[in-house]
C-alpha positions as CSV (number, residue, x, y, z in Angstrom):
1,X,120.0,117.9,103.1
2,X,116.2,117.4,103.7
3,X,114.8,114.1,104.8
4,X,113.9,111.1,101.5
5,X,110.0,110.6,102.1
6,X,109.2,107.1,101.9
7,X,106.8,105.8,99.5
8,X,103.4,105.5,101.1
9,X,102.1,103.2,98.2
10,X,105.4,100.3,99.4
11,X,105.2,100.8,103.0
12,X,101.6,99.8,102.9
13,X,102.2,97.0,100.8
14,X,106.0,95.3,101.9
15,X,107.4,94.6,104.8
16,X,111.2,94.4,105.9
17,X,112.1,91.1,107.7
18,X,114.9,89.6,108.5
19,X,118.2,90.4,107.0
20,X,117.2,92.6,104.9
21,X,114.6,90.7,102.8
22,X,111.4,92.2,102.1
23,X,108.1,90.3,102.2
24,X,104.9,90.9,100.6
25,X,101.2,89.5,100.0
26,X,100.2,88.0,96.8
27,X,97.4,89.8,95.2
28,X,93.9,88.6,93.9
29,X,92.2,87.7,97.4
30,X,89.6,90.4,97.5
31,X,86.7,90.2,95.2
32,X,85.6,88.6,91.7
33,X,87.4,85.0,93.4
34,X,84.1,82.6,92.1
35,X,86.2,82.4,88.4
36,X,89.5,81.0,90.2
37,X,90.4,77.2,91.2
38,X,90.7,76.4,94.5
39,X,94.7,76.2,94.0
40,X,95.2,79.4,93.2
41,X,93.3,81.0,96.0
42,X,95.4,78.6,98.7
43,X,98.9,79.9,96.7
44,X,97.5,83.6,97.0
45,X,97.2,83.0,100.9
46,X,100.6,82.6,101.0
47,X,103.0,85.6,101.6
48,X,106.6,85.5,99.3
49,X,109.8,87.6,99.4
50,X,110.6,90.6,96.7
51,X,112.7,88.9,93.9
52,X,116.5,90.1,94.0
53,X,115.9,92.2,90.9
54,X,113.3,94.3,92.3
55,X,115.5,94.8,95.6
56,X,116.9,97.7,94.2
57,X,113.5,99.6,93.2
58,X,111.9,98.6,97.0
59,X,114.9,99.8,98.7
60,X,114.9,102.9,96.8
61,X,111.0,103.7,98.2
62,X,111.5,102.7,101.2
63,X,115.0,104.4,102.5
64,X,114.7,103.9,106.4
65,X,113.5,100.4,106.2
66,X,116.9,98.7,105.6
């Protein structure tokens, strides 16, 4: 059986830590930032963990990670 490729798109974007959580970065920190409040742009900053219902969909692109 050949090799699963993984997705080039999620293994530029999420990142396997732990226990098998993945963690990623909020978007919206690039360019047209002068429209947002100075709270959002902190909370973007911040990186989060993949929800548990999208688990299945990351693990899926990503099959040597885990």
């Amino acid at each position: 059986m050949p090799k699963m490729k993984t997705h080039s798109g999620a293994k530029k974007r999420f990142k396997v830590v732990g226990k098998a959580k993945v963690k990623y970065k909020k978007p919206g920190q690039r360019h047209l930032l002068i429209g947002d409040s100075g709270n959002k742009s902190r909370l973007a900053r911040k990186s989060v963990m993949v929800t548990r219902a999208d688990m299945k969909a990351i693990k899926k692109m990503m099959p040597y990670s885990f």
